[in-house]
C-alpha positions as a Python dict, from the first residue, in 0.01 Angstrom:
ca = {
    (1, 'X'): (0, 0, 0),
    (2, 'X'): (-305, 196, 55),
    (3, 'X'): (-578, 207, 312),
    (4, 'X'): (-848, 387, 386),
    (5, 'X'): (-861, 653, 672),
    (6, 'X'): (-1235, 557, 702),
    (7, 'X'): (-1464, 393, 446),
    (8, 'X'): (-1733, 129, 387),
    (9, 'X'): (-1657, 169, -9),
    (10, 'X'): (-1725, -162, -196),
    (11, 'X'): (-1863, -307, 57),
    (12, 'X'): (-1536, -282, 312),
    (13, 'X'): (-1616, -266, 697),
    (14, 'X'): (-1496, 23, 831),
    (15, 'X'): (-1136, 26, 1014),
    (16, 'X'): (-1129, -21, 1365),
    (17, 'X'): (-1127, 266, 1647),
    (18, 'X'): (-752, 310, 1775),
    (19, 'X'): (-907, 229, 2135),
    (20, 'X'): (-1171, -4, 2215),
    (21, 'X'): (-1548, 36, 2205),
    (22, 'X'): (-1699, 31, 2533),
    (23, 'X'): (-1999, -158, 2618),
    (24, 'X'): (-2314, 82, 2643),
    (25, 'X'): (-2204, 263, 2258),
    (26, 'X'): (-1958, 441, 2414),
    (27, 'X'): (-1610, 493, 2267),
    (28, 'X'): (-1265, 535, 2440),
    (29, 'X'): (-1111, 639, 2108),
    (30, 'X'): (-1190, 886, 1831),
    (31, 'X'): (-1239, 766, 1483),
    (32, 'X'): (-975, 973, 1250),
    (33, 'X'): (-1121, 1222, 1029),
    (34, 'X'): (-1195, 1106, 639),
    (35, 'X'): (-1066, 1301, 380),
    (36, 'X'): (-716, 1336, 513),
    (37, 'X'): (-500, 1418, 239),
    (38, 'X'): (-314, 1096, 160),
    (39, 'X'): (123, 1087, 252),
    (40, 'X'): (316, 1159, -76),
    (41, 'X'): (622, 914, -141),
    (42, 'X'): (913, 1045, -5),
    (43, 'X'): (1109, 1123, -315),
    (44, 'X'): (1449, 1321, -253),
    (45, 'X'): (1354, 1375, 117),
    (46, 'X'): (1665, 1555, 284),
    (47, 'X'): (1762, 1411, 637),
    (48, 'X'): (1654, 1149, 809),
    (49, 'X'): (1337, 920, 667),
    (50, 'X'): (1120, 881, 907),
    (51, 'X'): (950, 521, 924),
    (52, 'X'): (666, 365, 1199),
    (53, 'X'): (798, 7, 1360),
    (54, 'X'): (571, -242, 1419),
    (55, 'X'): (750, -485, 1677),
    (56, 'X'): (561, -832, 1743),
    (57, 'X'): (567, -1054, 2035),
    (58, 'X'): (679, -1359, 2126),
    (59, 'X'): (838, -1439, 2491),
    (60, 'X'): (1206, -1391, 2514),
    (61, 'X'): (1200, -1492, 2139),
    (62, 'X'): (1181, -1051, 2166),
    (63, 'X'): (1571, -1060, 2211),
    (64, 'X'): (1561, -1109, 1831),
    (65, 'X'): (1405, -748, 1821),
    (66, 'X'): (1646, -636, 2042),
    (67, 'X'): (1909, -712, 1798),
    (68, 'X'): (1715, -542, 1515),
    (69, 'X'): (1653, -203, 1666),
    (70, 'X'): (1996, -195, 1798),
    (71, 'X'): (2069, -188, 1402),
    (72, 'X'): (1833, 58, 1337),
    (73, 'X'): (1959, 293, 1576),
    (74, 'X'): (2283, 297, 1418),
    (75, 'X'): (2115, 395, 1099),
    (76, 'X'): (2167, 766, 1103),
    (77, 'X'): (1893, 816, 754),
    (78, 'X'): (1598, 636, 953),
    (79, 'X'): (1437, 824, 1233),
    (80, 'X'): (1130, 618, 1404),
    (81, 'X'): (861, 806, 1438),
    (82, 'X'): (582, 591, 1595),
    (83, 'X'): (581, 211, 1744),
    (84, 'X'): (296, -48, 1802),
    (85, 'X'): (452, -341, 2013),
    (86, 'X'): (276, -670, 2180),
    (87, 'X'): (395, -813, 2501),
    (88, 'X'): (779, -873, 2403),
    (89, 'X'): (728, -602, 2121),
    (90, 'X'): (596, -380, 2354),
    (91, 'X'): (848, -425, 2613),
    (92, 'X'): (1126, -360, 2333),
    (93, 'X'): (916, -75, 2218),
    (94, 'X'): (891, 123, 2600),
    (95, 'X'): (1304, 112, 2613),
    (96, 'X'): (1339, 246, 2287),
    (97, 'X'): (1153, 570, 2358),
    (98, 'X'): (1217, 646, 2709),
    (99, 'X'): (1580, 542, 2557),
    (100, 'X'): (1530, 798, 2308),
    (101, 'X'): (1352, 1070, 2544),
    (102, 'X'): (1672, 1012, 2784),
    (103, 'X'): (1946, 990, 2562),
    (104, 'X'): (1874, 998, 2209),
    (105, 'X'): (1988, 647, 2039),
    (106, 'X'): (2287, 571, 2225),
    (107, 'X'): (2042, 643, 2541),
    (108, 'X'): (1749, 397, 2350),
    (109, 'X'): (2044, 138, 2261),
    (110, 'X'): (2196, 147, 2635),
    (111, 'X'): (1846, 142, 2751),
    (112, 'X'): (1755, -143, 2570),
    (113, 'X'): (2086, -346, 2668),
    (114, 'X'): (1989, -291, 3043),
    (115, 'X'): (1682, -438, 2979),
    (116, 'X'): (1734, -760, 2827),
    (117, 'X'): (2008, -805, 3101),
    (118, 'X'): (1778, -729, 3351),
    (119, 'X'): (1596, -983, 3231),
    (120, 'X'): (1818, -1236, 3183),
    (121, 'X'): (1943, -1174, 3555),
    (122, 'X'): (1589, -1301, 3634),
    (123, 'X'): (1634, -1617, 3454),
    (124, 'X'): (1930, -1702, 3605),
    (125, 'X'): (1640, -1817, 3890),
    (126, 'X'): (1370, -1914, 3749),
    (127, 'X'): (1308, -2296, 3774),
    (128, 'X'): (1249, -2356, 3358),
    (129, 'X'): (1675, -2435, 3283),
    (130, 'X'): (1816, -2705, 3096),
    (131, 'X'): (2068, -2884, 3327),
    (132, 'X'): (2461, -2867, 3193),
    (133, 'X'): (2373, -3203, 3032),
    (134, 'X'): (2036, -3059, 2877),
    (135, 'X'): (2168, -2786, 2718),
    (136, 'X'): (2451, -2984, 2562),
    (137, 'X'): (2173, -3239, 2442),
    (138, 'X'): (1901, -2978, 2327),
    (139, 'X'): (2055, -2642, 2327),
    (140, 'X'): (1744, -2399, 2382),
    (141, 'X'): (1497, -2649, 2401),
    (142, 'X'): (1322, -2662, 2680),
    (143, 'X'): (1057, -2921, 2636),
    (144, 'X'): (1250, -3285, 2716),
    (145, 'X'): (1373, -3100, 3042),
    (146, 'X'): (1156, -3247, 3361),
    (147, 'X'): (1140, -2899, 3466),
    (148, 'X'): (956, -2792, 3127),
    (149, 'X'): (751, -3116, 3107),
    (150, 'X'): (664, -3045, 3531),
    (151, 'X'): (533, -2669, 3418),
    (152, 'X'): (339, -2787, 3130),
    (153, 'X'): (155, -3061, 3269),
    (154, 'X'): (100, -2816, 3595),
    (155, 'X'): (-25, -2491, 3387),
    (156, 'X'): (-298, -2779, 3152),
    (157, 'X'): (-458, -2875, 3490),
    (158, 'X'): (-448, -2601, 3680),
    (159, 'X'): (-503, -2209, 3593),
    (160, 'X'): (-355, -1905, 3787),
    (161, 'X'): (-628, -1841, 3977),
    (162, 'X'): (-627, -2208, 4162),
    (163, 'X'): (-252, -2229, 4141),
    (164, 'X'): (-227, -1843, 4346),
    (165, 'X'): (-565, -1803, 4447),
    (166, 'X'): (-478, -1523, 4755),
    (167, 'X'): (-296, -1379, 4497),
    (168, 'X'): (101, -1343, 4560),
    (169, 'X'): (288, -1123, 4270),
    (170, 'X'): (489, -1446, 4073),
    (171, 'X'): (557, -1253, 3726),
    (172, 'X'): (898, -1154, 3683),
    (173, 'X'): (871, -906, 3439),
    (174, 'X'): (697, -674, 3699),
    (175, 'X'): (1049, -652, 3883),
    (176, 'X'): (1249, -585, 3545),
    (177, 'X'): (974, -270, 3461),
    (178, 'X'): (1070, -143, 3810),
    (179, 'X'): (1423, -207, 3760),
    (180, 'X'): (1454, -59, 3398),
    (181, 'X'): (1169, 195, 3333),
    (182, 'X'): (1103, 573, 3429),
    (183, 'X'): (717, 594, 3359),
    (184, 'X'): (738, 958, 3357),
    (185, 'X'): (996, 975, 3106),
    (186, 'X'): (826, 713, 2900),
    (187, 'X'): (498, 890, 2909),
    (188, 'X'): (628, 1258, 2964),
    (189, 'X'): (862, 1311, 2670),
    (190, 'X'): (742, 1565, 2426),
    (191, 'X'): (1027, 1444, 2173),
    (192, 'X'): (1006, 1069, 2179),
    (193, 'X'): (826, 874, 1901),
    (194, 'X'): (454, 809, 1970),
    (195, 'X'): (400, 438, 2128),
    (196, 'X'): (100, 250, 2167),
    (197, 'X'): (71, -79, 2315),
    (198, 'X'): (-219, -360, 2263),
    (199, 'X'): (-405, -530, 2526),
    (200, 'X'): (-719, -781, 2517),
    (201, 'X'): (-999, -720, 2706),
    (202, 'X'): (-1093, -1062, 2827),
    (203, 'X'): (-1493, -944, 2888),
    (204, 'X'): (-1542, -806, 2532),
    (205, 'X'): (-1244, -968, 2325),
    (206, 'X'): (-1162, -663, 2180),
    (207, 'X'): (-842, -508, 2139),
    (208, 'X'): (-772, -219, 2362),
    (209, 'X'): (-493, 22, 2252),
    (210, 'X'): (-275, 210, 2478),
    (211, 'X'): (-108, 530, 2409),
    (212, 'X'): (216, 688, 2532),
    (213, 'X'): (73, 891, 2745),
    (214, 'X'): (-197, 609, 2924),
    (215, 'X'): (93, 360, 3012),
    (216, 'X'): (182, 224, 3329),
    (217, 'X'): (337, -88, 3407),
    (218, 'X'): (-8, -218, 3432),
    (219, 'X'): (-7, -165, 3051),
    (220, 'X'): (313, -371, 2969),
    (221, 'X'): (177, -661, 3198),
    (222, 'X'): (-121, -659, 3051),
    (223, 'X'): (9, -649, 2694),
    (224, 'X'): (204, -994, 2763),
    (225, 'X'): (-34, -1151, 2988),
    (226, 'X'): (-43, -1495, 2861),
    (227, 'X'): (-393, -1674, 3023),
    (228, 'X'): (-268, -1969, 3135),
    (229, 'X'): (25, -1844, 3318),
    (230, 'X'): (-64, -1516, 3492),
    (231, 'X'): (-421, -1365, 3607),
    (232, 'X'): (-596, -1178, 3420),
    (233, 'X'): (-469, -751, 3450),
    (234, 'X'): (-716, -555, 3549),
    (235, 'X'): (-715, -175, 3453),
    (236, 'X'): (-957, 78, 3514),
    (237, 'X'): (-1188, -194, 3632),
    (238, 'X'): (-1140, -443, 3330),
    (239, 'X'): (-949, -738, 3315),
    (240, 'X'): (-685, -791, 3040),
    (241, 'X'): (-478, -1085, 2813),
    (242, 'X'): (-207, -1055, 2605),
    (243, 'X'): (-246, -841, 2337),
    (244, 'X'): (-121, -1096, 2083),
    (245, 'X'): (-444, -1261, 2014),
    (246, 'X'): (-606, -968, 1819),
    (247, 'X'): (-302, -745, 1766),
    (248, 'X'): (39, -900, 1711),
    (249, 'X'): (87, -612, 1655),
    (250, 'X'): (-186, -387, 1619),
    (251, 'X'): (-68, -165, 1257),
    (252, 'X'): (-387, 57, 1246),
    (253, 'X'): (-287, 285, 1519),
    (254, 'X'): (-21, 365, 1250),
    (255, 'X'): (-180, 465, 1009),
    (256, 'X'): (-404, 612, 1146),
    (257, 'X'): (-232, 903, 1279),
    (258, 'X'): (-269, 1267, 1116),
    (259, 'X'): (67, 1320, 949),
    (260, 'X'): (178, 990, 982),
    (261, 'X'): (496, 815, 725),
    (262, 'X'): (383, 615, 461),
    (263, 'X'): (637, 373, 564),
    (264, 'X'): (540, 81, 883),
    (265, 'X'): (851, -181, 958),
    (266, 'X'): (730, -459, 1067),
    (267, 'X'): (962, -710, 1291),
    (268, 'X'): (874, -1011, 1282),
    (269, 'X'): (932, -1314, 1526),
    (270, 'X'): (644, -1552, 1484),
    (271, 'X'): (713, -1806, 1151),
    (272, 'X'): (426, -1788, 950),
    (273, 'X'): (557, -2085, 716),
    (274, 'X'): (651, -2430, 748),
    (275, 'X'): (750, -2656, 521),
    (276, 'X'): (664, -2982, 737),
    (277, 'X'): (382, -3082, 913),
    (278, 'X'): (424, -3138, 1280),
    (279, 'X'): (356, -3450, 1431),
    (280, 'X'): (492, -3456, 1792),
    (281, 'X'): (343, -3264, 2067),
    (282, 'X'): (533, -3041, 2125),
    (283, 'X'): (569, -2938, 1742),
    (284, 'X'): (203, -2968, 1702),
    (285, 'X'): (178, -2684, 2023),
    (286, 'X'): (460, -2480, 1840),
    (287, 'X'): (250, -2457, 1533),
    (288, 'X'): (-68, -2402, 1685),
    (289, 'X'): (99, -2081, 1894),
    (290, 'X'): (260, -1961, 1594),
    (291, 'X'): (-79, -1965, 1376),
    (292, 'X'): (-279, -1810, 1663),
    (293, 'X'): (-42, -1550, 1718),
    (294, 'X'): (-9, -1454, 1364),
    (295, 'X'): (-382, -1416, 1308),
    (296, 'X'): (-450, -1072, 1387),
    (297, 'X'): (-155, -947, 1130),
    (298, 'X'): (-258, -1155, 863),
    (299, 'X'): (-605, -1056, 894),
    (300, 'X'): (-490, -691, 851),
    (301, 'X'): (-225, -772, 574),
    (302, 'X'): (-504, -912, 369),
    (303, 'X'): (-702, -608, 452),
    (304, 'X'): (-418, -378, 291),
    (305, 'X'): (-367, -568, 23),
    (306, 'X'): (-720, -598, -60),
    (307, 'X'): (-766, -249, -40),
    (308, 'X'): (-479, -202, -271),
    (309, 'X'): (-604, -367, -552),
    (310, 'X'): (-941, -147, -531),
    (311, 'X'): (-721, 168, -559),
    (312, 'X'): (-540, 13, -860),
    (313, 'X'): (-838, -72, -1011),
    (314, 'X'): (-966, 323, -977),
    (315, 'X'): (-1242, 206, -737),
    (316, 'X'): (-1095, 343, -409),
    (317, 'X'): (-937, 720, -453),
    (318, 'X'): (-718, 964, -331),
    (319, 'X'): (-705, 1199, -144),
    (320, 'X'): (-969, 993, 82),
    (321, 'X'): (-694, 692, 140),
    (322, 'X'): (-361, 678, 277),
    (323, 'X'): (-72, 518, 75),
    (324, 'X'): (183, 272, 276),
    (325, 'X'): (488, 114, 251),
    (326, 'X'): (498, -237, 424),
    (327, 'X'): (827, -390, 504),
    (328, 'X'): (929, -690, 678),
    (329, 'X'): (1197, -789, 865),
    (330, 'X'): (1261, -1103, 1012),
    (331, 'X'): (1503, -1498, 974),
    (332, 'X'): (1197, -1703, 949),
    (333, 'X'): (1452, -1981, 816),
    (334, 'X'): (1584, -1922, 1214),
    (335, 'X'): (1289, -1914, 1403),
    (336, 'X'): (1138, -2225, 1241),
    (337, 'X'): (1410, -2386, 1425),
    (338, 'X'): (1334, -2295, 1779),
    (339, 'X'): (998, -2462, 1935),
    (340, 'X'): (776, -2306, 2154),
    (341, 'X'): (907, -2398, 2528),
    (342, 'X'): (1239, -2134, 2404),
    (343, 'X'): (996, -1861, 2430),
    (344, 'X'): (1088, -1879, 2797),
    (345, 'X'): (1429, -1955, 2737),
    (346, 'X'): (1616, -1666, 2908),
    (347, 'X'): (1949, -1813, 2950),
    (348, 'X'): (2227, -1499, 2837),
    (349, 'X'): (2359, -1724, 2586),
    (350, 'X'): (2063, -1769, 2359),
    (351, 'X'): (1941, -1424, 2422),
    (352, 'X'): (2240, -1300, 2295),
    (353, 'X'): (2280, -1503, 2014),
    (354, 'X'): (1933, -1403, 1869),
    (355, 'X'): (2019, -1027, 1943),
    (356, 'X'): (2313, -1071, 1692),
    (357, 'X'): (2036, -1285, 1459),
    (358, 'X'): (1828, -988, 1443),
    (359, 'X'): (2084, -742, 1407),
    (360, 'X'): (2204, -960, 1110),
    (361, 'X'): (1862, -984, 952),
    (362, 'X'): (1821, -563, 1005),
    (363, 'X'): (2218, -507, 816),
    (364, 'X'): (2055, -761, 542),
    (365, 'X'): (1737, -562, 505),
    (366, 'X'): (1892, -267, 480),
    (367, 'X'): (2149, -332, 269),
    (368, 'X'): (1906, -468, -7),
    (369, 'X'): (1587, -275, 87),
    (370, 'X'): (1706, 102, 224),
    (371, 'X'): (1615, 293, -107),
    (372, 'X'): (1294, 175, -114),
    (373, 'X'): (1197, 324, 194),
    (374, 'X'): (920, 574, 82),
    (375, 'X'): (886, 454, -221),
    (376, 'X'): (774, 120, -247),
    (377, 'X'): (667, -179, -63),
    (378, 'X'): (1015, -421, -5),
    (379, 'X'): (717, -706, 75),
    (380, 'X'): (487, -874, -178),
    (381, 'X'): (214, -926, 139),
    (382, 'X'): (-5, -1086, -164),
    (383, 'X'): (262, -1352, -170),
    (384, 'X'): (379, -1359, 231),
    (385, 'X'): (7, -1294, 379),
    (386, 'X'): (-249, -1435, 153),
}
């Protein structure tokens, strides 16, 4: 695909800043410079070709990206040079470098193994479990569970801030970042791919992006703060949402970067599709999450693809505009299935069984889709996005 570096041709609004605009006029980021020469196709590239991930989120649903980079890792002729990640995909995406800053890719893969255990040691406590009887009823479903139908009702009347008003530390994830990551190998590593991570700034709804080097585990929280669960983060005197509901997840940052591949993976959890319309509750909440948190991406899918079409057309021009390669991976046929109370499903069973779905889906994509990585899109986003 192609995409301008920076341009208001035919009327397009320009791209925006890889960090947020402050209030006042001033800027956090820097604007890239226009006229960088645009990335050739990678035609007869010796070793490795290098590719950007983009990994979305979506609660523990993120075991599902697990399973995919554990694929990719094993995939000696990719090497991952950048990764934009959202709550879960962000969470996925810190392992993977300080994984690959420690260790290389059996270091990212053990890395990334520890985490999702870590985290599924947590569930083993937490409160939202089917009973024996549940889970042979419902499997991962949550929502007929008195537990689930208890939280629900709880988190509608009541938000964090009048549920923990003192406040008292109640998310989990905090504990697994202690447990798992080494901020100053994470944010340290001169080697490891670049990582940036998006946040919403609850005051200005704009997206905030975070760079390797700017994390903490204020970052990550922030990045998968879901509103009506968890305060608001607060960092460097703002307050902060999940990053999901204006970058899920943020590809600009991508492409944005001097010398950057042409080609951005995108992993995707969230079904865009259905065939059905819903009609109970809770399927009616599953497709309203699912829409909301796919509205950033398709906003910037229709964005490339618009784009596109101008350079095809000889309106838009090289060498003023970057050419991409957009892939997808993802078993939307699979995630239809699961509603939205399994997002906090983090029973070891069903987090390992969509680690070996997204491992499968990765093997699939590759297998069909490998050569055309620097050379063409292996996603018709006219067809998928708009």
């Amino acid at each position: 695909m192609a995409l301008p570096c920076r341009s208001t041709a035919a009327g397009l609004p320009p791209d925006p800043p890889v960090t947020e605009r402050k209030p006042g006029g001033s800027e956090e980021g820097v604007h890239p410079i226009e006229g960088t020469p645009a990335a050739p196709p990678v035609i007869g590239q010796a070793g490795p070709r290098r590719v950007n991930l983009a990994l979305q989120g979506g609660g523990t649903h993120g075991a599902f990206t697990w399973g995919v980079l554990l694929r990719l890792l094993e995939e000696e002729s990719i090497e991952v040079a950048a990764i934009s990640g959202t709550s879960a995909g962000a969470i996925n995406g810190a392992a993977f470098v300080q994984g690959m800053a420690e260790g290389g890719r059996a270091g990212a893969a053990a890395l990334l193994d520890r985490l999702w255990a870590a985290i599924g040691a947590r569930y083993a406590f937490s409160p939202l479990r089917n009973s024996p009887l549940e889970e042979f009823i419902w499997g991962p479903d949550l929502s007929h569970s008195l537990a689930w139908q208890g939280f629900d009702a709880l988190t509608r009347l009541f938000s964090p801030y009048q549920l923990n008003p003192f406040p008292i530390e109640m998310n989990p994830l905090r504990r697994v970042l202690e447990e798992v990551l080494d901020l100053t190998t994470l944010c340290g590593a001169a080697a490891a791919p670049q990582f940036f991570v998006t946040a919403t700034n609850v005051r200005t709804g704009k997206p905030r992006i975070f760079k390797r080097q700017e994390l903490t585990r204020e970052t990550l929280l922030a990045s998968a703060c879901l509103p009506n669960l968890f305060r608001a983060v607060e960092i460097d005197g703002e307050a902060y949402w999940d990053g999901g509901f204006l970058g899920n997840p943020a590809l600009w940052p991508l492409y944005e970067q001097r010398g950057a591949p042409p080609d951005i993976v995108l992993v995707g959890i969230n079904p865009i599709s259905r065939p059905d319309i819903p009609q109970t509750v809770q399927d009616i909440n599953t497709r309203v999450n699912e829409i909301g948190f796919n509205a950033s991406l398709m906003y910037e899918m229709r964005a490339i693809e618009f784009v596109q079409r101008l350079v095809d057309q000889g309106v838009l021009k090289p060498p003023r505009y970057q050419r991409l390669f957009v892939h997808l991976i993802e078993d939307e046929e699979r995630m239809r299935r699961l509603g939205i109370s399994t997002k906090y499903n983090g029973n070891w069973e069903f987090l390992t069984g969509l680690r070996e779905d997204g491992r499968a889906a990765a093997d699939a994509w590759l297998t069909e889709n490998r050569g055309a990585i620097g050379q063409r899109d292996s996603v018709d986003l006219r067809a998928r996005f708009l």
